[in-house]
mmCIF file of the N, C-alpha and C atoms, coordinates in Angstrom:
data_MODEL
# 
_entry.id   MODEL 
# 
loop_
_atom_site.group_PDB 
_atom_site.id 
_atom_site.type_symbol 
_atom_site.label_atom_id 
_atom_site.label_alt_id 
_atom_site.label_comp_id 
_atom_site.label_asym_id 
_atom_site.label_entity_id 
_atom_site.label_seq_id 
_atom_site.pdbx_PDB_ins_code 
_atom_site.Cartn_x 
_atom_site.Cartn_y 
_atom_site.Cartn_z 
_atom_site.occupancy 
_atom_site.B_iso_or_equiv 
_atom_site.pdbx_formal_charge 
_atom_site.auth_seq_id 
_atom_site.auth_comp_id 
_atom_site.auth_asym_id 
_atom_site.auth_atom_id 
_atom_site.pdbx_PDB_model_num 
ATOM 1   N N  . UNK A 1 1  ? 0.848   -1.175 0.000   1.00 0.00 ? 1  UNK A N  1 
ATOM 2   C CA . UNK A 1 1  ? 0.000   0.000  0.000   1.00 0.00 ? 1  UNK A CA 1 
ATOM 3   C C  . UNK A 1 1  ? 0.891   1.234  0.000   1.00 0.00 ? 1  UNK A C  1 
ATOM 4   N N  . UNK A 1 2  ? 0.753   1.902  -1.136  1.00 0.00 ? 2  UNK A N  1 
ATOM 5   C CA . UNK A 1 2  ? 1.366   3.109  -1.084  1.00 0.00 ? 2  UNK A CA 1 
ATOM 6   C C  . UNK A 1 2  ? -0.138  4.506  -0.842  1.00 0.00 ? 2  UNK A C  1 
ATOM 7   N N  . UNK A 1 3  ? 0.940   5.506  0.411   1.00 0.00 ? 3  UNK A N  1 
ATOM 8   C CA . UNK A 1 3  ? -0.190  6.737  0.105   1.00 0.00 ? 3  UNK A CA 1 
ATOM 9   C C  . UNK A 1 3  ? 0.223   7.978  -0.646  1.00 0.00 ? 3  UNK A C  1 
ATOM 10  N N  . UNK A 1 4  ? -0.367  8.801  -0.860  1.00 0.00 ? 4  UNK A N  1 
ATOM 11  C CA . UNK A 1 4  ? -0.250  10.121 -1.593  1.00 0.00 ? 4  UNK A CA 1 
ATOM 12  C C  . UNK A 1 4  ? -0.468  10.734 -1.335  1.00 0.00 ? 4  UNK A C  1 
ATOM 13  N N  . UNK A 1 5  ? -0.353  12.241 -1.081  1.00 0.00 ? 5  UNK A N  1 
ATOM 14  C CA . UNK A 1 5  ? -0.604  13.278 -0.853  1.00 0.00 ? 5  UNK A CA 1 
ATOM 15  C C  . UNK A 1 5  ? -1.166  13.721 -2.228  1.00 0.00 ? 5  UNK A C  1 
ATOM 16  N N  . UNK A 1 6  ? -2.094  14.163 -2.791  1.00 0.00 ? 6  UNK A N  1 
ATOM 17  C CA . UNK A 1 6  ? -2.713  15.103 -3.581  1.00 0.00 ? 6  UNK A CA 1 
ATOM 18  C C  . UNK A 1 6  ? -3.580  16.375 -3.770  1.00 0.00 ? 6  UNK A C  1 
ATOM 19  N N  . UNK A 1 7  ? -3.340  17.552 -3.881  1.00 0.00 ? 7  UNK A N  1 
ATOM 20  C CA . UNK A 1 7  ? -4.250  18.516 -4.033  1.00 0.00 ? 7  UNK A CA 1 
ATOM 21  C C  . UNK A 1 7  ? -4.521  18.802 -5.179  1.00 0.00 ? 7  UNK A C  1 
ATOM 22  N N  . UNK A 1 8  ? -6.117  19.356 -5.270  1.00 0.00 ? 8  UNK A N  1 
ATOM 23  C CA . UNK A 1 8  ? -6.711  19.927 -6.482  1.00 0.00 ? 8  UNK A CA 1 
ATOM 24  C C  . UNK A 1 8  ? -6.317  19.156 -7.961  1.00 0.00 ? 8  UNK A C  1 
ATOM 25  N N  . UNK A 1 9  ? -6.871  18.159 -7.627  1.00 0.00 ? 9  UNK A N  1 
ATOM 26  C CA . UNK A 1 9  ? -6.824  17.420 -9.032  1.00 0.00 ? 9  UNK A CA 1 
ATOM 27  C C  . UNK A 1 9  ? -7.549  16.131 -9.235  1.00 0.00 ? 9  UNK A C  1 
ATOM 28  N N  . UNK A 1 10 ? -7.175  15.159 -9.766  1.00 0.00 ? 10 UNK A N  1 
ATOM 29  C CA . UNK A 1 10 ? -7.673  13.834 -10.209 1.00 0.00 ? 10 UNK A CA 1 
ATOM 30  C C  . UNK A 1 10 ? -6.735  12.731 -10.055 1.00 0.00 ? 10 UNK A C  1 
ATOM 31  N N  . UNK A 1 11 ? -7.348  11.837 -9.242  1.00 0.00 ? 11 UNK A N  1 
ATOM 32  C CA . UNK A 1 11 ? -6.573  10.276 -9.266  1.00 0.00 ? 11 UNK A CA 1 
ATOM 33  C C  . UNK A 1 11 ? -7.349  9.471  -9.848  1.00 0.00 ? 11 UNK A C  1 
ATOM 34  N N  . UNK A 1 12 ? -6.765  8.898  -10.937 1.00 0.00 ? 12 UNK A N  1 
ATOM 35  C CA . UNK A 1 12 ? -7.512  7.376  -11.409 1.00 0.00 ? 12 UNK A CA 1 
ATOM 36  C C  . UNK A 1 12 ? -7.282  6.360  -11.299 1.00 0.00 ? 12 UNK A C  1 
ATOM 37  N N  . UNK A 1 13 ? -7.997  5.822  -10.252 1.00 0.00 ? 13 UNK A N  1 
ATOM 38  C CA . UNK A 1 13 ? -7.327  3.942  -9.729  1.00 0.00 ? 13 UNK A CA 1 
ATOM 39  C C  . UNK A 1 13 ? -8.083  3.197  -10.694 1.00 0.00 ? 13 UNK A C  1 
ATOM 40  N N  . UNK A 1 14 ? -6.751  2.141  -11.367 1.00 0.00 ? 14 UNK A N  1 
ATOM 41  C CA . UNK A 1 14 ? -6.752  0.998  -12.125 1.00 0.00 ? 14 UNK A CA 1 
ATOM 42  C C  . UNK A 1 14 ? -6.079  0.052  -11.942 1.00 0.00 ? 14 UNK A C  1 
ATOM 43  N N  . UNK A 1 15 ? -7.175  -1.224 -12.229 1.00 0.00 ? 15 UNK A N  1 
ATOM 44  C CA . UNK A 1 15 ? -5.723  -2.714 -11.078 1.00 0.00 ? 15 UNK A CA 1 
ATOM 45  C C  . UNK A 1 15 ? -4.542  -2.438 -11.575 1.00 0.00 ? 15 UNK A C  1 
ATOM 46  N N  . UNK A 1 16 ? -4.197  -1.847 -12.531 1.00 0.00 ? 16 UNK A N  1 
ATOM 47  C CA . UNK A 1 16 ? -2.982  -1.846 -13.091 1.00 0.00 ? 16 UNK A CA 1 
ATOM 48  C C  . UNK A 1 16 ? -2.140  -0.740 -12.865 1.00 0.00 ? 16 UNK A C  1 
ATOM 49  N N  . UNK A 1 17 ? -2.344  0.038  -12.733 1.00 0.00 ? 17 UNK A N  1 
ATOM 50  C CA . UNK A 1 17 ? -2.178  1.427  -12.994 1.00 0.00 ? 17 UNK A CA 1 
ATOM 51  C C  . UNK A 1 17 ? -2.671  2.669  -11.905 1.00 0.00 ? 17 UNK A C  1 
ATOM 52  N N  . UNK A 1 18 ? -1.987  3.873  -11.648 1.00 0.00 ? 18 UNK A N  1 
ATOM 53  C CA . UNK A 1 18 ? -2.675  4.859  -11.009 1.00 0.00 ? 18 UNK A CA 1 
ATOM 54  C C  . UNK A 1 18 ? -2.265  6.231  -12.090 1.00 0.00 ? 18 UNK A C  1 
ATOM 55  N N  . UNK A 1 19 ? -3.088  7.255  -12.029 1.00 0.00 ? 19 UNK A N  1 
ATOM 56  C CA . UNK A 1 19 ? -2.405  8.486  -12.660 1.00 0.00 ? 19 UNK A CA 1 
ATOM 57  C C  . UNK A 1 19 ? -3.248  9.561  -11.749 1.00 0.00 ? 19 UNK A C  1 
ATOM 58  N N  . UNK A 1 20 ? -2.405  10.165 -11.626 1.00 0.00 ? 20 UNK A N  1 
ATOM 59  C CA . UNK A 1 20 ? -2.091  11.319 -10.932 1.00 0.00 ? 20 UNK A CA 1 
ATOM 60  C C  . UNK A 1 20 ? -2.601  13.102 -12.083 1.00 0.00 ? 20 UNK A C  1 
ATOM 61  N N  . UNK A 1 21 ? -3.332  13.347 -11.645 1.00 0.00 ? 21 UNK A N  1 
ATOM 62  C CA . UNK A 1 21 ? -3.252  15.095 -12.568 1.00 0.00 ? 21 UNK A CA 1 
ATOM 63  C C  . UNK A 1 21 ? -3.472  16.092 -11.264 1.00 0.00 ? 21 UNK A C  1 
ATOM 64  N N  . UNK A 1 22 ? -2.607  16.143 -10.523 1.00 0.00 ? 22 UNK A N  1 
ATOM 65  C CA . UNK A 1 22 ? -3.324  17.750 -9.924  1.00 0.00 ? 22 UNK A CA 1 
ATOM 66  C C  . UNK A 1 22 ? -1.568  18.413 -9.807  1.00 0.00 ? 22 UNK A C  1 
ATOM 67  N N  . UNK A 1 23 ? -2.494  19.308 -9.143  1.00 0.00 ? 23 UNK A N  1 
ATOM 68  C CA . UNK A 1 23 ? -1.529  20.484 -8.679  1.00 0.00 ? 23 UNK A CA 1 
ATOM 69  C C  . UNK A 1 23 ? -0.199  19.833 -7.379  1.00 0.00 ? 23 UNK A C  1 
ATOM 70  N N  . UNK A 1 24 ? -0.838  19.234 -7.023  1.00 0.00 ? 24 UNK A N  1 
ATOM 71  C CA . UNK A 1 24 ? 0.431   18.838 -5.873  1.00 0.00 ? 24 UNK A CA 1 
ATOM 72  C C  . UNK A 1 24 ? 0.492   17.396 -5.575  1.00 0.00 ? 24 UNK A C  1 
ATOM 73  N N  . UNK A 1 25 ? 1.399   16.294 -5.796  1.00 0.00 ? 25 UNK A N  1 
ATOM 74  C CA . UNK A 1 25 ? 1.219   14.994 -5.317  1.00 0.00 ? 25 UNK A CA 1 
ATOM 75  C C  . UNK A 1 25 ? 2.931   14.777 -4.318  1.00 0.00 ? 25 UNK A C  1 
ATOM 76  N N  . UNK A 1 26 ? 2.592   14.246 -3.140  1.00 0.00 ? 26 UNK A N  1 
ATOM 77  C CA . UNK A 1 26 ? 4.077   13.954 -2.751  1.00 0.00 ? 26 UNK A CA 1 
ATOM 78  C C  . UNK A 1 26 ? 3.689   12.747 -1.979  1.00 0.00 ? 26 UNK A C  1 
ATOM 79  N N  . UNK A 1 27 ? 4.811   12.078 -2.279  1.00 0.00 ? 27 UNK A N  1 
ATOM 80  C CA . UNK A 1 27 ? 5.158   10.540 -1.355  1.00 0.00 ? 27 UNK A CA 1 
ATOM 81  C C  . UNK A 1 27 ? 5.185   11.623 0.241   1.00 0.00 ? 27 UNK A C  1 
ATOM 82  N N  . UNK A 1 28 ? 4.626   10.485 1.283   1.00 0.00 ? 28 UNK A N  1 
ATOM 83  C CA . UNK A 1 28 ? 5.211   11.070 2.476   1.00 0.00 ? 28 UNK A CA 1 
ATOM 84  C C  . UNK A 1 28 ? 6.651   11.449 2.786   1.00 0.00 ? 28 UNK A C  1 
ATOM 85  N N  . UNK A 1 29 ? 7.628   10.592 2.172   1.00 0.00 ? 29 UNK A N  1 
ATOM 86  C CA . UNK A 1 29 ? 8.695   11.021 2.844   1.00 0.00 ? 29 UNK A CA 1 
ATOM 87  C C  . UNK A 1 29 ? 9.101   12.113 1.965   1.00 0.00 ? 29 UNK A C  1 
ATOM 88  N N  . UNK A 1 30 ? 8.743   12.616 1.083   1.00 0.00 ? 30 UNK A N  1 
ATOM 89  C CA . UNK A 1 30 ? 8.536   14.021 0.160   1.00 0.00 ? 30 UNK A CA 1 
ATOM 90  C C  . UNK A 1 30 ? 8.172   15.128 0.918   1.00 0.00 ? 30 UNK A C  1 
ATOM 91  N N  . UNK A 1 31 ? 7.384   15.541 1.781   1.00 0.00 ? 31 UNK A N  1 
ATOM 92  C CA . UNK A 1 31 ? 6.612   15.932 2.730   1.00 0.00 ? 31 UNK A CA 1 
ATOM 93  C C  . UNK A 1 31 ? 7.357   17.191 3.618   1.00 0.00 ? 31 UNK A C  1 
ATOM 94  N N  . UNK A 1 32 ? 7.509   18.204 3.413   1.00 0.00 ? 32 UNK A N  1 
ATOM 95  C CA . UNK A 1 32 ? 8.437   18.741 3.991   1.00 0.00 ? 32 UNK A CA 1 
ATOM 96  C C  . UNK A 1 32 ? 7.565   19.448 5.072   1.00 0.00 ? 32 UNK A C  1 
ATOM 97  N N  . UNK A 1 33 ? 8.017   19.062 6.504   1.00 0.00 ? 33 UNK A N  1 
ATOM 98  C CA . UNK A 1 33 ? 7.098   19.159 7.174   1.00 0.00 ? 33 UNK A CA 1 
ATOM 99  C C  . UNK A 1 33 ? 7.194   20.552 8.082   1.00 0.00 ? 33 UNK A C  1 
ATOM 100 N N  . UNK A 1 34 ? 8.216   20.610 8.094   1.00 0.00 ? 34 UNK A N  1 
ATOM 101 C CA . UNK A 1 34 ? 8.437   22.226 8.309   1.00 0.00 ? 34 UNK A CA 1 
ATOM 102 C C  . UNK A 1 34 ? 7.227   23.462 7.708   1.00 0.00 ? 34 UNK A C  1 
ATOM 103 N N  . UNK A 1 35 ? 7.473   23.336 6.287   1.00 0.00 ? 35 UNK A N  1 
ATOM 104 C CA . UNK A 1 35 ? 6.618   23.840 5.572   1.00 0.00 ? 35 UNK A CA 1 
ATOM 105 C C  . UNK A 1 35 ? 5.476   23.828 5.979   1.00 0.00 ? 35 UNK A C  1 
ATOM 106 N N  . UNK A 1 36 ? 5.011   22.484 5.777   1.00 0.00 ? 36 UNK A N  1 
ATOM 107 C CA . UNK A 1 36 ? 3.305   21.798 6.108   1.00 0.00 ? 36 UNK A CA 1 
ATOM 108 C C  . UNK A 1 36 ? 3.221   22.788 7.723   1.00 0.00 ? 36 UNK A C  1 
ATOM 109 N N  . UNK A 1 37 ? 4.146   22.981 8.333   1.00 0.00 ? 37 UNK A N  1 
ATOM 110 C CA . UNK A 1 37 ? 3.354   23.554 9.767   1.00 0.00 ? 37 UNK A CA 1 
ATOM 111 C C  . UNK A 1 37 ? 3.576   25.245 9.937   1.00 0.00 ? 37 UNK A C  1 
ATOM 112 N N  . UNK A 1 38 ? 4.421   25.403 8.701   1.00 0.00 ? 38 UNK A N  1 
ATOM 113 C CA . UNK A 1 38 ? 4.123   26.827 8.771   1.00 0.00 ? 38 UNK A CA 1 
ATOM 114 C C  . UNK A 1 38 ? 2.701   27.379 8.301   1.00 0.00 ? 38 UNK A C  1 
ATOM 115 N N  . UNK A 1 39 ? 2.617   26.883 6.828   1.00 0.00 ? 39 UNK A N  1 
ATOM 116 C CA . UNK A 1 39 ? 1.536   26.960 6.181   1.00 0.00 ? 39 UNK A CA 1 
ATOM 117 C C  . UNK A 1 39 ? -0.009  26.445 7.473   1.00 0.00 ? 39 UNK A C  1 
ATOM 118 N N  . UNK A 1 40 ? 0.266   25.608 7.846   1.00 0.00 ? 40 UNK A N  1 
ATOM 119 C CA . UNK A 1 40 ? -1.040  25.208 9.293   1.00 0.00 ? 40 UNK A CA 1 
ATOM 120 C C  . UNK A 1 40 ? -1.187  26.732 9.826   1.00 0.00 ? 40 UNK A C  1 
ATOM 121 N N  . UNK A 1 41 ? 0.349   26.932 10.448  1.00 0.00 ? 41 UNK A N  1 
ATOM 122 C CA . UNK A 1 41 ? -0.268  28.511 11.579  1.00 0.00 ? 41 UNK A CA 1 
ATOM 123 C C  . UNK A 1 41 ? -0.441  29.341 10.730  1.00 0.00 ? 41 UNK A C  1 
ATOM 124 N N  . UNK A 1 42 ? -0.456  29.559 9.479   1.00 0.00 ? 42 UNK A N  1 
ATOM 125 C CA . UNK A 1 42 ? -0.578  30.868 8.538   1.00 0.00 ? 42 UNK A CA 1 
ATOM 126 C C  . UNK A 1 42 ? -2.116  30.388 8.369   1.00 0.00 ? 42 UNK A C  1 
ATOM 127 N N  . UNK A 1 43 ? -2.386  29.857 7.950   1.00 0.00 ? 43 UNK A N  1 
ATOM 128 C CA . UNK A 1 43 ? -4.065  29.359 7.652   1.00 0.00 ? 43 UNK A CA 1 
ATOM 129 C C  . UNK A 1 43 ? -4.948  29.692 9.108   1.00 0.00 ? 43 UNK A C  1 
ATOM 130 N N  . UNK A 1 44 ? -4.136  29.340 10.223  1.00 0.00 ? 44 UNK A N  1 
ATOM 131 C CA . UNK A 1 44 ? -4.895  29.012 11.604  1.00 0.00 ? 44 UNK A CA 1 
ATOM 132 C C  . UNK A 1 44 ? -5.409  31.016 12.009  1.00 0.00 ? 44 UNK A C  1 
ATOM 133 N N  . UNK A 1 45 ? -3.974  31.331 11.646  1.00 0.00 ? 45 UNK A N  1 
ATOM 134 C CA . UNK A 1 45 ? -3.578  33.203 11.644  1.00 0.00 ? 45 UNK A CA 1 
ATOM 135 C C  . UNK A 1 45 ? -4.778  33.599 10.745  1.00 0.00 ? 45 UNK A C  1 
ATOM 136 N N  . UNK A 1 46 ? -5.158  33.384 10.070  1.00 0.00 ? 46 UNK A N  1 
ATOM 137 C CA . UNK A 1 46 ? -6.089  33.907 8.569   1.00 0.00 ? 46 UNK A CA 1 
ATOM 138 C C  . UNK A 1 46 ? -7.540  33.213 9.046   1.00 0.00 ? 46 UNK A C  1 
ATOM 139 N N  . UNK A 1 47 ? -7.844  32.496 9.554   1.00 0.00 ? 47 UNK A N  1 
ATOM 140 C CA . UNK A 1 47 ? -8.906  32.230 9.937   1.00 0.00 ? 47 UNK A CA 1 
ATOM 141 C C  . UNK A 1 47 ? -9.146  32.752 11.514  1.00 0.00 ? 47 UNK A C  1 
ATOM 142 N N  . UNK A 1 48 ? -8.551  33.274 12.050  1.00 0.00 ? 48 UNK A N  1 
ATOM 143 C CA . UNK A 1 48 ? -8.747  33.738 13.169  1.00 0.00 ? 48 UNK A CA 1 
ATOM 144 C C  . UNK A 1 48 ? -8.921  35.599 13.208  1.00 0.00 ? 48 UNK A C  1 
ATOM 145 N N  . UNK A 1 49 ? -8.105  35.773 11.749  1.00 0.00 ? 49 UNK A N  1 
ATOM 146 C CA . UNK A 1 49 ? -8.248  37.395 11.448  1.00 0.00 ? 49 UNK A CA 1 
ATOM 147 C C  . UNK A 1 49 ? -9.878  38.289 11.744  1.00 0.00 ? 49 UNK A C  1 
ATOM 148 N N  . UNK A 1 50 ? -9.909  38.840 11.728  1.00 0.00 ? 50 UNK A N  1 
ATOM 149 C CA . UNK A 1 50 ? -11.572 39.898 11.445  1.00 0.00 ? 50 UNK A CA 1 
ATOM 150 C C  . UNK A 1 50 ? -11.293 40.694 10.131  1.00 0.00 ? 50 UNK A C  1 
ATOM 151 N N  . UNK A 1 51 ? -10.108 40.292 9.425   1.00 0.00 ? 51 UNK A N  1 
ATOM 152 C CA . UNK A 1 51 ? -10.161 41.200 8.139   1.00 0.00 ? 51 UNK A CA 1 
ATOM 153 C C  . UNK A 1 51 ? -11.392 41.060 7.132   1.00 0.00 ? 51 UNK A C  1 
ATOM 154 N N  . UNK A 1 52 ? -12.875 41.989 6.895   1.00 0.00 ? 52 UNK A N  1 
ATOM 155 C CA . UNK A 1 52 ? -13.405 41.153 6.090   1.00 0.00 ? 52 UNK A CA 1 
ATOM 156 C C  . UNK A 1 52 ? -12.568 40.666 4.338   1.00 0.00 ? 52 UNK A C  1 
ATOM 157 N N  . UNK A 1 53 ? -11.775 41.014 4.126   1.00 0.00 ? 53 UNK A N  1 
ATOM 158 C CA . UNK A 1 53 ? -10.684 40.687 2.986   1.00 0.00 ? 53 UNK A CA 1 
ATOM 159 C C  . UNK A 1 53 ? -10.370 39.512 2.964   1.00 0.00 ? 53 UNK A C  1 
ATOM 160 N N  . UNK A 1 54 ? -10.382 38.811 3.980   1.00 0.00 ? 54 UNK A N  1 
ATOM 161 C CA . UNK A 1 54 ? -10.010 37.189 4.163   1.00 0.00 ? 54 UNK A CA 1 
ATOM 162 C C  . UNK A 1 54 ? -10.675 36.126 3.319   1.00 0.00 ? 54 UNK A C  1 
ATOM 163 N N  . UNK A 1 55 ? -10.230 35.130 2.703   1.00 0.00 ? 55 UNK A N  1 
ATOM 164 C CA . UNK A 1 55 ? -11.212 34.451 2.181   1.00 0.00 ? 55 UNK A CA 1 
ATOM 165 C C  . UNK A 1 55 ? -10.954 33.345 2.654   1.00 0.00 ? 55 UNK A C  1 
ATOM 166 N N  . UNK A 1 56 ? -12.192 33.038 3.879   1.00 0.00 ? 56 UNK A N  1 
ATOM 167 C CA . UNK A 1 56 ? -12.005 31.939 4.945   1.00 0.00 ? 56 UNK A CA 1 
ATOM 168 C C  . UNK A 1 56 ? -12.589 30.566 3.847   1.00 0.00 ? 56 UNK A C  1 
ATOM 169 N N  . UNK A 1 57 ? -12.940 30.307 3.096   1.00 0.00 ? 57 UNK A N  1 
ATOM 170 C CA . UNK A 1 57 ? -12.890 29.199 2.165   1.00 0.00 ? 57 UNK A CA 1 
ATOM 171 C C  . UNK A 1 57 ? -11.653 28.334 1.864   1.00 0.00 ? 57 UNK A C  1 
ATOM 172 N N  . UNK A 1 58 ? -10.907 29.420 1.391   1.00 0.00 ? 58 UNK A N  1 
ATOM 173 C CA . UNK A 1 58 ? -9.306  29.099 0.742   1.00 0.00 ? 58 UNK A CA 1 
ATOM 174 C C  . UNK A 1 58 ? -8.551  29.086 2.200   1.00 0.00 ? 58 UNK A C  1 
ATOM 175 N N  . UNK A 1 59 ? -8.502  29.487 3.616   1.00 0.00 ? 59 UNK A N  1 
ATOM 176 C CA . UNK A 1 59 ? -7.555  29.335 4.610   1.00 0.00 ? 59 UNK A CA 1 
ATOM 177 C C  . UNK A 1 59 ? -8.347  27.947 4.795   1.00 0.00 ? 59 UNK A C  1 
ATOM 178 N N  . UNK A 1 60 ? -9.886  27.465 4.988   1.00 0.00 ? 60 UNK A N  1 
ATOM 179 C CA . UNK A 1 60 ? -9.705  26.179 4.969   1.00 0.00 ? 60 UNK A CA 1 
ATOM 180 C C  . UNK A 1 60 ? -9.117  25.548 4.593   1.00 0.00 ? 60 UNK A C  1 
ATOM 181 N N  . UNK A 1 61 ? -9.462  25.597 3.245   1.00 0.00 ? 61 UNK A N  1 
ATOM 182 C CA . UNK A 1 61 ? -8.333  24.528 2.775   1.00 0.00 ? 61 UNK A CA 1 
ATOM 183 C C  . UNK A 1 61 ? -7.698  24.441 2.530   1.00 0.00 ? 61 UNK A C  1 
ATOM 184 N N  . UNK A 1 62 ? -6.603  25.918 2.890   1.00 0.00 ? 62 UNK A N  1 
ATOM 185 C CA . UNK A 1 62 ? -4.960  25.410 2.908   1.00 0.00 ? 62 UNK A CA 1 
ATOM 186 C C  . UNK A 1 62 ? -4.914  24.433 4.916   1.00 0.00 ? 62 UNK A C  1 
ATOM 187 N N  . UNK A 1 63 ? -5.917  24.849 5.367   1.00 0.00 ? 63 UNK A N  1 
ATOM 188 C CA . UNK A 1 63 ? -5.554  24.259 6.270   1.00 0.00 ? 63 UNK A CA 1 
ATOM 189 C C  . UNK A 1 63 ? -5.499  22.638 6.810   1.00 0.00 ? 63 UNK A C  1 
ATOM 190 N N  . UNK A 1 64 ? -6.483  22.485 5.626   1.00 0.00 ? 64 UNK A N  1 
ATOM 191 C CA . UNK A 1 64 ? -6.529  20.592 5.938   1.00 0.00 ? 64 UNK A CA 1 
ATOM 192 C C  . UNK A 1 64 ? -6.007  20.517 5.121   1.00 0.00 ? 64 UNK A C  1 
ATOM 193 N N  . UNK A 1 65 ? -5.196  21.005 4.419   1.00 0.00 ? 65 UNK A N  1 
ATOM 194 C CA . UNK A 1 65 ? -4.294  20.835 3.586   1.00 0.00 ? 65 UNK A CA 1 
ATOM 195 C C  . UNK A 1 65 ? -3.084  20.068 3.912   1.00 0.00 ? 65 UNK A C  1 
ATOM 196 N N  . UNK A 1 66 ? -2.696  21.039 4.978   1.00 0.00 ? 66 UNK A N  1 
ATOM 197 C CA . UNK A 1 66 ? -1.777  21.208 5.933   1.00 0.00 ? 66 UNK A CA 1 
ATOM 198 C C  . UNK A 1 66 ? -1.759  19.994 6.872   1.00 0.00 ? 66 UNK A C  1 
ATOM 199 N N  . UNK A 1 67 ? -2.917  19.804 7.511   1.00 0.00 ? 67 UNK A N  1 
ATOM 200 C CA . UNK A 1 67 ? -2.864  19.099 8.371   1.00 0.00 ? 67 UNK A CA 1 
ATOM 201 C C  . UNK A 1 67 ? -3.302  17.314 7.736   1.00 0.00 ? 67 UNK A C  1 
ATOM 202 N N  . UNK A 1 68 ? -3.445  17.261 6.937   1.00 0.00 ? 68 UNK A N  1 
ATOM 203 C CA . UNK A 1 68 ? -3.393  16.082 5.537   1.00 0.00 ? 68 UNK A CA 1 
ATOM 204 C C  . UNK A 1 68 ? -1.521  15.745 5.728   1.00 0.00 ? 68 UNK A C  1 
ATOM 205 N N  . UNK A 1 69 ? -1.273  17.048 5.330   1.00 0.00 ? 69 UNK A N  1 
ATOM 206 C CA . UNK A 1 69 ? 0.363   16.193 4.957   1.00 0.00 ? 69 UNK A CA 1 
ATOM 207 C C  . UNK A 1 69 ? 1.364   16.179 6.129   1.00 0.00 ? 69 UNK A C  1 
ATOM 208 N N  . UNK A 1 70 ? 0.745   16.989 7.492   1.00 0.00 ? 70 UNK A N  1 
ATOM 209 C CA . UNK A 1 70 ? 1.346   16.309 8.928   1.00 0.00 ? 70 UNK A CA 1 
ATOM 210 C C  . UNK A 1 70 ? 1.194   15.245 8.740   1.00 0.00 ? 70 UNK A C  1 
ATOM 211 N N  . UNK A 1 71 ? -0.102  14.681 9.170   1.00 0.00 ? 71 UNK A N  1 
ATOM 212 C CA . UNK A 1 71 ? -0.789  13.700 8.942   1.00 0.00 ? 71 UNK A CA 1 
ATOM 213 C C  . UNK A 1 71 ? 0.245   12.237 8.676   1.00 0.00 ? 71 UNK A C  1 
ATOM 214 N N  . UNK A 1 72 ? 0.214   12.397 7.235   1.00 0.00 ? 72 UNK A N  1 
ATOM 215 C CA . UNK A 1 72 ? 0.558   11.378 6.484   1.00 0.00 ? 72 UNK A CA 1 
ATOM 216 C C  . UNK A 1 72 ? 2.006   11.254 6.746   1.00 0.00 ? 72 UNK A C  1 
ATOM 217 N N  . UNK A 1 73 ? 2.682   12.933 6.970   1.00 0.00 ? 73 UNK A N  1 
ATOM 218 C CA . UNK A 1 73 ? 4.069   12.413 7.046   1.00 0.00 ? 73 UNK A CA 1 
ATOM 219 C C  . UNK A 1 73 ? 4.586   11.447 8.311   1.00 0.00 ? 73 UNK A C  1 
ATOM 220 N N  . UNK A 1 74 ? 3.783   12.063 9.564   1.00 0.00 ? 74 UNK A N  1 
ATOM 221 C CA . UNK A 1 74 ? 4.056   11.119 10.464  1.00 0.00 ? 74 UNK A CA 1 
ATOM 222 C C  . UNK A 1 74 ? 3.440   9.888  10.759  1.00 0.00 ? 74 UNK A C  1 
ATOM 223 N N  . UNK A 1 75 ? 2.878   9.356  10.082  1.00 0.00 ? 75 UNK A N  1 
ATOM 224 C CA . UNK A 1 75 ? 2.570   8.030  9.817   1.00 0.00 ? 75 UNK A CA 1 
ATOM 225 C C  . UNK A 1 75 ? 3.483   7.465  9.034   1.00 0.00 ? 75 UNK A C  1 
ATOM 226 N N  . UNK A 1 76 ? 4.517   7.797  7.992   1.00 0.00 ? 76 UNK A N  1 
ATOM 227 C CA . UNK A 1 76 ? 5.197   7.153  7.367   1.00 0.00 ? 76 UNK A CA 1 
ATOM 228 C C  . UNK A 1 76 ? 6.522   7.567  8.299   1.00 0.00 ? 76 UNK A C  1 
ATOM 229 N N  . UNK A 1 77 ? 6.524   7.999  9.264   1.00 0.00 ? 77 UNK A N  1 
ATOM 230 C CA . UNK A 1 77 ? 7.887   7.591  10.106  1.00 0.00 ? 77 UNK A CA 1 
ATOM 231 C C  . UNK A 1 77 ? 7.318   6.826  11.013  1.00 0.00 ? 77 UNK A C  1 
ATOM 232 N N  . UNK A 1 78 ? 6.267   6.811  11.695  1.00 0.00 ? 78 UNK A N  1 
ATOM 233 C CA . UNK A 1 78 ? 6.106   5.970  12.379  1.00 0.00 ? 78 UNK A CA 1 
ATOM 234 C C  . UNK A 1 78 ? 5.637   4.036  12.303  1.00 0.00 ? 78 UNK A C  1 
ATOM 235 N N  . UNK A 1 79 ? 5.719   3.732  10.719  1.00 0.00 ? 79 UNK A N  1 
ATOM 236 C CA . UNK A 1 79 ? 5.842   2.500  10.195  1.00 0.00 ? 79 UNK A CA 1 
ATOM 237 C C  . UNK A 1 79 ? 7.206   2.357  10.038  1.00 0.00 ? 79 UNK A C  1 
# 
């Protein structure tokens, strides 16, 4: 069993085959997790703002974004 990280796109599972089209795919150990937790408190910062300018849609989902590729990365150190 392999997992993936993917955003904004399309996976097509085939017994044979997988393909990948989006914007972002990484193996866990790809995963730079530093990143993944900056991007978390920048999303967490932006959803907590009162700016009405904010577009709390898009800090969602950079935020499970975020917390998707914690997620996954530490599950593939911890196997």
């Amino acid at each position: 069993e392999t997992k993936v990280f993917c955003s904004r796109g399309f996976v097509e599972v085939l017994p044979d085959r997988v393909s990948i089209l989006a914007e972002a795919a990484e193996l866990p150990d790809q995963i730079d997790v530093e990143q993944a937790r900056a991007h978390q408190v920048q999303a967490e910062q932006l959803l907590g703002s009162d700016d009405p300018d904010t577009d709390y849609a898009q800090a969602l989902l950079d935020l499970r974004e975020a917390q998707i590729r914690l997620d996954l990365a530490e599950q593939s150190t911890a196997t």
